[in-house]
N, C-alpha and C positions, 0 to 999 in steps of 0.2 A: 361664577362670573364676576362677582361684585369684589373676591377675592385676588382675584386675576384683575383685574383694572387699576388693580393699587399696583403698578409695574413698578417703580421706581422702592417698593418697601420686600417685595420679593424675593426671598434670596435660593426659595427648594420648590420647585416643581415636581411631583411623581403622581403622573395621571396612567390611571387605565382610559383611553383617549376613546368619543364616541362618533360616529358621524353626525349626529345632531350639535354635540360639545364642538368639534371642531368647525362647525358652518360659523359659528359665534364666533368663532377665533379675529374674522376681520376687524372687528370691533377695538382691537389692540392697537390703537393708533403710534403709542411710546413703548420705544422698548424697555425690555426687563435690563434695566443701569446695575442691578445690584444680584442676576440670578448669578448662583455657582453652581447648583446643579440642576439638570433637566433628564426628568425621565419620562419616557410616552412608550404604553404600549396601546400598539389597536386590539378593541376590543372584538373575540369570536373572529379570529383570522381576517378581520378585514382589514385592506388596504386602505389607509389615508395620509390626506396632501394636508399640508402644512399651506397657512396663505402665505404669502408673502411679507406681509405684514409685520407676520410672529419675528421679532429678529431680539439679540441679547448683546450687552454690554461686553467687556474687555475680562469682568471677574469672571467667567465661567470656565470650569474646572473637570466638571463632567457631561459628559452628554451620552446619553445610551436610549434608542429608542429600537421599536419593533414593529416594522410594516408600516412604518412611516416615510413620507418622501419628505425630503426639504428640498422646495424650488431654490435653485443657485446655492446649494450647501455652502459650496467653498467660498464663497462671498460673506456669506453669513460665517466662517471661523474666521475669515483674518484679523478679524478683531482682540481673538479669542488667542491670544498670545501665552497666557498662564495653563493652557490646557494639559490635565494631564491625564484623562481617559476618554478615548473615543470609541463607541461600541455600537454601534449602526446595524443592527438585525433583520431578516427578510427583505431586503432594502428593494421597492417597487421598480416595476418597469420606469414610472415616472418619475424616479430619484435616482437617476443615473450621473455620472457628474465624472467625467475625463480626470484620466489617473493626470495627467499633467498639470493640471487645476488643482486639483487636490493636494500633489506637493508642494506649488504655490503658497498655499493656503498651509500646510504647516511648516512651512520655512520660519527661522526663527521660534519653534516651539519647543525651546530648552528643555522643558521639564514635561512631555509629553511620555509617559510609563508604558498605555497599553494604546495598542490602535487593531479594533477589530472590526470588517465588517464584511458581509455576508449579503450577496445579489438574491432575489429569489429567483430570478430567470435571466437565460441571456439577454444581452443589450438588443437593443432595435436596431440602432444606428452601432457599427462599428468602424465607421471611418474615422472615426477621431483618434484613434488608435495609433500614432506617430512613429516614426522613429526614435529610439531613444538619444537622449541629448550626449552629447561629447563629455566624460568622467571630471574636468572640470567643475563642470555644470550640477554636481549631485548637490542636497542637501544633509544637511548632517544633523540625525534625531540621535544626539549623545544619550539623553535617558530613556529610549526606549527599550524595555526589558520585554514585552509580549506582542505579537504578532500573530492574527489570526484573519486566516482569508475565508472567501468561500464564493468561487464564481469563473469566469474564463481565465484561461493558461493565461494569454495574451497581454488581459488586462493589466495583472499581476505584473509578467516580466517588463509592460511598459513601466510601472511604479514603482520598481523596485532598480532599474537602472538609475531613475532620478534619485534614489537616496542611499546615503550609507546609515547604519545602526550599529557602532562599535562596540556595543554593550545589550545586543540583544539575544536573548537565552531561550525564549519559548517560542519556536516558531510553528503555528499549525495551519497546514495547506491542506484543505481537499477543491479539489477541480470539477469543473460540469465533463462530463465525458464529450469530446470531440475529437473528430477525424487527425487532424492535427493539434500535436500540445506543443507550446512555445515556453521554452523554460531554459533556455541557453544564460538569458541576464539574469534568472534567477538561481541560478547556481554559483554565475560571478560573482554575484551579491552576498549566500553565503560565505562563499572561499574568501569574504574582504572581513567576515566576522570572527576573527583569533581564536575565539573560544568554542567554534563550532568545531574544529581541525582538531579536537581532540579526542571526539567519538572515536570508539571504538566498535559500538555494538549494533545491530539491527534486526528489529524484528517486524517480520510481514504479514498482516493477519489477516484474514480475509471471512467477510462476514455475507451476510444475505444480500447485501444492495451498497457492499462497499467492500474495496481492498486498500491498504495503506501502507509506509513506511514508517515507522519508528526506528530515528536514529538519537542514538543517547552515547553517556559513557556512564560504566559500572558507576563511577564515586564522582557524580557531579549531577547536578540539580537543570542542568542546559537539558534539552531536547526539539528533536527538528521531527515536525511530522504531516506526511507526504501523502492524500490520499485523494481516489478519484471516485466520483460517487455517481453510480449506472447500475441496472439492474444485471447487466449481461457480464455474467463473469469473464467471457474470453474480451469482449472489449475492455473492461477492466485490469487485466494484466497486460493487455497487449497496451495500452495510454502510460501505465506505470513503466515498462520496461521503454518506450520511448521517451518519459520523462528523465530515466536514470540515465540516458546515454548525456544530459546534459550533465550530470555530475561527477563524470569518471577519476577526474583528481580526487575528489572529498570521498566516494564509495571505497577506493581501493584504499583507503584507512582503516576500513569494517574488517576486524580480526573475528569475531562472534556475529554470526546469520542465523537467527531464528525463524521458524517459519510456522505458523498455525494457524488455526479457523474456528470459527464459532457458526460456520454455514453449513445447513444441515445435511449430512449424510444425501441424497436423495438428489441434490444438486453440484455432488461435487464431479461427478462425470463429465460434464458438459465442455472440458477444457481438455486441451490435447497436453500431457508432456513437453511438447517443442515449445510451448508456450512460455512454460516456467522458465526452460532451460533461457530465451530472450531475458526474461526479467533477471533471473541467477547469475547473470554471465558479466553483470557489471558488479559485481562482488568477489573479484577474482582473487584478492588478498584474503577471504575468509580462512581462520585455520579452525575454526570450529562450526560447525554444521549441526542443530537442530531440528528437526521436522516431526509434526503429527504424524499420528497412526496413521489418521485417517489419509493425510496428501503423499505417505511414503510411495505407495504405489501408484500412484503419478506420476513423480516426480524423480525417484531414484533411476527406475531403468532408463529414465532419459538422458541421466548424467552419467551410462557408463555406458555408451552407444559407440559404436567404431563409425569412420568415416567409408570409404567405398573403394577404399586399398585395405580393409581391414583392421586397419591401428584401430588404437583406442581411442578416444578423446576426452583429455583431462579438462570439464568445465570449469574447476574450483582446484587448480594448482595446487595451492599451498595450504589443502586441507590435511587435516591431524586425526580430525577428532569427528566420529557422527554418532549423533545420538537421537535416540527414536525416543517420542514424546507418548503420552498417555495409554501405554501399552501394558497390557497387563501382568504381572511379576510370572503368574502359573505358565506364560509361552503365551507370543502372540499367535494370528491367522495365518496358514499357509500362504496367503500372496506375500504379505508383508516381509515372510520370512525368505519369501524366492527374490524377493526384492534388493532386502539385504545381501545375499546372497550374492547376486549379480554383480552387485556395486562393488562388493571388496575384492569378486574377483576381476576384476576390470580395473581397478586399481592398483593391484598386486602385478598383473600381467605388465600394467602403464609406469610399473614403476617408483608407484607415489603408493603404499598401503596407505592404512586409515584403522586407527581405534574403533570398536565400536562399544556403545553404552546403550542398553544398559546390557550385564555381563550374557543374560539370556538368550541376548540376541545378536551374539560374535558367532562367528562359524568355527565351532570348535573340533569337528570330524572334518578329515580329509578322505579324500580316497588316493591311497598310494598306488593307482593305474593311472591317472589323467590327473591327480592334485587340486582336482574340485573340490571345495569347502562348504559343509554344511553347518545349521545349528542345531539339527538334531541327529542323534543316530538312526532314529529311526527312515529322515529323510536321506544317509547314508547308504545303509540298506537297498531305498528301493531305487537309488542312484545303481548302486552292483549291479543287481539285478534287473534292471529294464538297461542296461548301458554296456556291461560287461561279462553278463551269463550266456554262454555260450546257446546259438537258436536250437531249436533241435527242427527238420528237416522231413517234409511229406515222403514218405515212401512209395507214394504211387504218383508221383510225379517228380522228387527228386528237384523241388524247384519252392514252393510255397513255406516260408519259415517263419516258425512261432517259438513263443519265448514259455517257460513251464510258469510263468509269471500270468501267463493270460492263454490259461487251456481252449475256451473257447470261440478264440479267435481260428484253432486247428477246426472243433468241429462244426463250427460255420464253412470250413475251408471243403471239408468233407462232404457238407449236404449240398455246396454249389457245384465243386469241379468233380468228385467224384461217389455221386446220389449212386450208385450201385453197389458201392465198398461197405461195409459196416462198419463200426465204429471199434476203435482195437479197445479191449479190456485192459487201460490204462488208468492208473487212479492218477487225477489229476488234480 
């Protein structure tokens, strides 16, 4: 404290902050003229208020704190004109501060690089929450390179209509899961940043308590990334898939769709196909398609599903290329494989085939009666045979027909309809 009183010779703050240390804080009657940077975190998760009092000079440069509120924040940066990182962490119910203010308050911050912060819970109050201002009206943050949010759709698409960032490359969005997501100016906002327009690739990973987008390009260091954080897997793609439908210009540039998971086995049931296929569908330029083992069988038979005249229906038009991810070289699982299976013929019948990768898992047998394609012979075989071997025909009823594929389904047929007959000396 006797340290902190000499305000005017201060130039670095970095406290692990306590609630006893901060009651002392009113005591700061001058502010810090000479601080450039301030770091606060609260100490063992707890939340604290900043007084009023604490306020800093024109040289500060950074500011990064965690579970801290600052009363009237954006009042407290306009000063703060040289700033070039803002990183605001868990930010309390009581440190709430209108995305409108907030652009205010970095108007004129030339040289602002990173600007990241992170709500820990919804707002209280959401009426401040405006209209966005007429494009006129944006502010322009030329050096900002990093963008990281973390809190309502809403919030976000009010703050990002008031600014443009013509030089911004990193941008990481996860959202609190709600009924409705607001992200229509959040997508104009990308489409106004040049260097976003050049992605090509996207991959959707989906983990225990969270699903997201990653969109990048092969040979560039830019990356834009899109995720919504809920426990509930189907609410979690179905928020993403209505997030995407704001972006349909910038998605349909995505020639490479990956798709995997790090969520355990045990939990990936919980989601229907029709699911995916919503989130999949704004990715309609994909020409290459990757997917986990494990979400193949989810996710393929939904994308070679006919409509209710019978067509096909092609989700991913101008795909080329699919390929199955962490499958093992010796043959994968029978679903996986009926999987694949389904898809190329649905694609072949649609008109549009498709490579598959890896070699193991192309359908390389046909059957020359119907031109169904298998990937093993062995699953050829028992195509013939349960589909094209001729039945053979109950002799005491001239009605009940079984396949030599499946003997005793004859003598079950035997002991129900006819319990008097004995059973013919047939090896079966």
């Amino acid at each position: 404290m006797a340290a902190l009183k000499l305000s005017d010779r201060v130039r670095s703050i970095s406290l692990t902050a306590t609630g006893p240390l901060v009651a002392k804080f009113p005591a700061f009657e001058e502010p810090f003229s000479e601080l450039e940077e301030l770091v606060l975190l609260s100490h063992e998760n707890v939340h604290l208020t900043l007084p009023s009092t604490f306020r800093w000079g024109s040289r500060l440069s950074i500011l990064q704190s965690t579970r801290i509120a600052f009363p009237s924040l954006p009042q407290l940066l306009l000063p703060s004109q040289g700033l070039i990182e803002l990183q605001l962490d868990e930010i309390p119910s009581d440190g709430y501060f209108s995305p409108e203010a907030l652009v205010n308050a970095l108007s004129g911050m030339t040289q602002l690089r990173t600007l990241s912060f992170h709500f820990h819970s919804l707002p209280s109050r959401r009426n401040y929450l405006s209209l966005p201002p007429l494009p006129e009206e944006r502010v322009v943050l030329p050096a900002l390179a990093h963008l990281k949010y973390r809190g309502t759709s809403k919030y976000l698409d009010c703050l990002v209509a008031r600014i443009d960032a013509p030089h911004l490359g990193d941008i990481d969005i996860t959202f609190f899961n709600q009924p409705t997501m607001a992200a229509s100016q959040l997508g104009r906002f990308i489409d106004r940043i040049e260097i976003h327009n050049t992605h090509r690739q996207a991959e959707i990973l989906t983990s225990e308590r969270a699903v997201s987008i990653s969109i990048s390009h092969p040979r560039a260091l830019t990356r834009l990334e899109l995720g919504i954080s809920c426990e509930q897997f189907d609410w979690q793609l179905a928020c993403l898939a209505q997030i995407c439908t704001h972006f349909s210009p910038f998605l349909l540039r995505i020639e490479y769709l990956d798709i995997s998971t790090t969520r355990p086995s045990s939990l990936q049931g919980d989601v229907g196909g029709d699911q995916w296929v919503e989130l999949i569908r704004s990715f309609g330029s994909a020409k290459r398609f990757r997917v986990a083992e494990e979400l193949a069988t989810s996710i393929l038979p939904f994308l070679s599903s006919t409509d209710d005249d019978g067509e096909h229906e092609v989700w991913l038009p101008a795909l080329r290329t699919l390929r199955i991810s962490g499958v093992d070289w010796t043959g994968a699982g029978l679903p996986v494989e009926e999987a694949v299976e389904s898809f190329t013929k649905s694609r072949q019948l649609s008109g549009s085939p498709i490579e598959v990768h890896p070699p193991h898992m192309r359908p390389q047998y046909a059957c020359t009666l119907c031109n169904d394609s298998f990937i093993r012979q062995q699953r050829l075989k028992e195509h013939k045979r349960d589909k094209h071997s001729l039945p053979n025909i109950c002799p005491h009823c001239g009605v009940f027909k079984w396949s030599q594929a499946r003997p005793y389904r004859f003598t079950r047929h035997l002991e129900r309809d006819h319990p008097g007959v004995a059973s013919p000396g047939v090896a079966f």
